[in-house]
C-alpha positions in Angstrom: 49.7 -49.5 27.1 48.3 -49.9 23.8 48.6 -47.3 20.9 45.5 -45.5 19.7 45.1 -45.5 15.9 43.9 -42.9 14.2 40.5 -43.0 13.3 39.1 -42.2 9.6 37.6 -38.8 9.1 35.7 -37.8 6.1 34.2 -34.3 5.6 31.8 -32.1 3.4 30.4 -28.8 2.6 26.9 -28.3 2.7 25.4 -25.2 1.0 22.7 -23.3 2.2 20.8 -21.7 -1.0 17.8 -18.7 -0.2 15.9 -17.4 -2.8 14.7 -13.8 -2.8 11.8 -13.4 -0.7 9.7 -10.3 -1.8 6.1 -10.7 0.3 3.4 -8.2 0.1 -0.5 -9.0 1.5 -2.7 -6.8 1.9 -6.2 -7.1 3.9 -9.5 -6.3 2.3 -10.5 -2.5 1.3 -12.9 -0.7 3.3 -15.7 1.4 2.6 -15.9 5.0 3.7 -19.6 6.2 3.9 -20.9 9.6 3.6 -24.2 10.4 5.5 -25.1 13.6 5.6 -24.6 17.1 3.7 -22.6 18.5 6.8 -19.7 16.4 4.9 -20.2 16.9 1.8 -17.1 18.6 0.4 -15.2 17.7 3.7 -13.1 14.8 4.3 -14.1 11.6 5.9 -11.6 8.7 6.8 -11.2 5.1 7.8 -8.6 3.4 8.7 -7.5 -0.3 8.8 -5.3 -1.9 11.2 -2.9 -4.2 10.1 -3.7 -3.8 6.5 -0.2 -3.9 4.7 2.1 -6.6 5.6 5.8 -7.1 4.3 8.3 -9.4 4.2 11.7 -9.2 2.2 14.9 -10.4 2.8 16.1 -8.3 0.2 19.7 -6.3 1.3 18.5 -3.7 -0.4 16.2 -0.5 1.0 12.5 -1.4 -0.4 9.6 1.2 -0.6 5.9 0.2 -1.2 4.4 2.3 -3.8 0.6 3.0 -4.7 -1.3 3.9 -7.4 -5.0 3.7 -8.7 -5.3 1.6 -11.5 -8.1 0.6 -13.9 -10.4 4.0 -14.0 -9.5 5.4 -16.9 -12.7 5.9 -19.2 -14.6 4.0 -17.0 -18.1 4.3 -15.5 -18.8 1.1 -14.7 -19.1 0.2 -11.2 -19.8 4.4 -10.7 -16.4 5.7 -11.4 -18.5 8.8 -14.0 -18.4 10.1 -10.1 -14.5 10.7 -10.4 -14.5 13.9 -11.3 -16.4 14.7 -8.3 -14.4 12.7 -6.1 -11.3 12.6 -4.0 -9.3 10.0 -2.3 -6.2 10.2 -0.3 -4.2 7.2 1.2 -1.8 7.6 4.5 0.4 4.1 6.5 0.1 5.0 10.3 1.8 2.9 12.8 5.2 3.0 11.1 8.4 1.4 12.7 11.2 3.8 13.3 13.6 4.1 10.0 10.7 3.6 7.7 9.4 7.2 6.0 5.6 7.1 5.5 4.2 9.6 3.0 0.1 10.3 2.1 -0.2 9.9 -1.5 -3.5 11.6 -3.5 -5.2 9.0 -5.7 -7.9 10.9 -6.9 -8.6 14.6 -6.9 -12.0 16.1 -7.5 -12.8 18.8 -10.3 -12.6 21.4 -7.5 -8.9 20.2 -6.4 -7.4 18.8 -9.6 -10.0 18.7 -12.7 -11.3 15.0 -11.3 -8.6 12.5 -12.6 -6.5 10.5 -11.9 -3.5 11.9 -9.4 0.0 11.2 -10.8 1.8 12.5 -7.8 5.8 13.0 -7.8 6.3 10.1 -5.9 3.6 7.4 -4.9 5.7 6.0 -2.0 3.9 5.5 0.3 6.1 3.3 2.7 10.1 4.6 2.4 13.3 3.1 3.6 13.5 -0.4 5.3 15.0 -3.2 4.7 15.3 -6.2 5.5 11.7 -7.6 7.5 9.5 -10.3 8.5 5.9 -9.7 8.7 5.6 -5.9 9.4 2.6 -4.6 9.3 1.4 -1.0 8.5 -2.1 0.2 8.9 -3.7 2.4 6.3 -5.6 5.2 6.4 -8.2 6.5 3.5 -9.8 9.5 3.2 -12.8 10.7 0.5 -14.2 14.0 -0.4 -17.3 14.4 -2.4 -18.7 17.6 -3.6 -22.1 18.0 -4.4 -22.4 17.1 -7.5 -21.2 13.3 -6.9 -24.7 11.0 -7.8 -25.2 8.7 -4.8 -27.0 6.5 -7.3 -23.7 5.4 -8.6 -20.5 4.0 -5.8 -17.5 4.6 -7.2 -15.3 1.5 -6.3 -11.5 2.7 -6.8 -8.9 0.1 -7.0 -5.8 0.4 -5.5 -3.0 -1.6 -5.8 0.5 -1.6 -3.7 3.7 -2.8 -5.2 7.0 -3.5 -3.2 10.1 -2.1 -5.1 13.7 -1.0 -4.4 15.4 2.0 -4.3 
């Protein structure tokens, strides 16, 4: 019988890097439409499916927050409507473990004096973690009061922003 020799080895490590993944896509905005004085003054609301989708990889808890941003002084594109104008934003369809708050954007002269809301906490998405591709839908809501001029669309932008706790 003939002795087996030991065969050669060699070894090494191989390092796995991942970079911080922070994803936030959003679908287009929609247009709510008021038609006829029986809702004038009351809310009306649309909501899109599918509109907020996140991914992070992030240990961390993440929120999304949202805010209104570029009105201020402005009545281009029909925001000299603010003040008679509000507009609330909600995330329906929420997994389980993730908070979902409505946040005021904008309330009307009748509500708030027409500007800009600076609410406590624009969170509107609370508490998760670590996620591929989950999606939220969002839901909007406008009041007008009478004195809004339908010759002039307000166009609001809105903007989401994923942070940390």
């Amino acid at each position: 019988m003939q002795a087996t020799t030991a065969q050669p080895k060699a070894s090494h490590n191989v390092t796995v890097e991942v970079d911080k993944i922070q994803k936030i896509q959003l679908e287009d905005g929609p247009t709510i439409s008021i038609t006829s004085a029986d809702e004038l003054g009351e809310y009306q609301s649309v909501t899109v499916e599918n509109a907020v989708t996140v991914t992070s990889n992030a240990q961390s808890t993440r929120n999304v927050d949202v805010t209104s941003v570029n009105l201020a002084g402005s009545d281009q594109n029909g925001n000299g409507n603010l003040e008679h104008l509000s507009l609330k934003v909600s995330a329906e369809s929420v997994d389980d473990g993730t908070g979902a708050t409505d946040v005021t954007l904008i309330s009307d002269s009748e509500s708030g004096n027409g500007t800009i809301s600076t609410p406590s906490s624009n969170d509107i998405l609370t508490g998760f973690k670590t996620v591929k591709g989950s999606s939220f839908d969002l839901k909007y809501e406008a009041k007008v009061t009478e004195e809004y001029d339908p010759d002039k669309t307000a166009k609001v932008s809105v903007q989401y922003t994923l942070t940390s706790d």
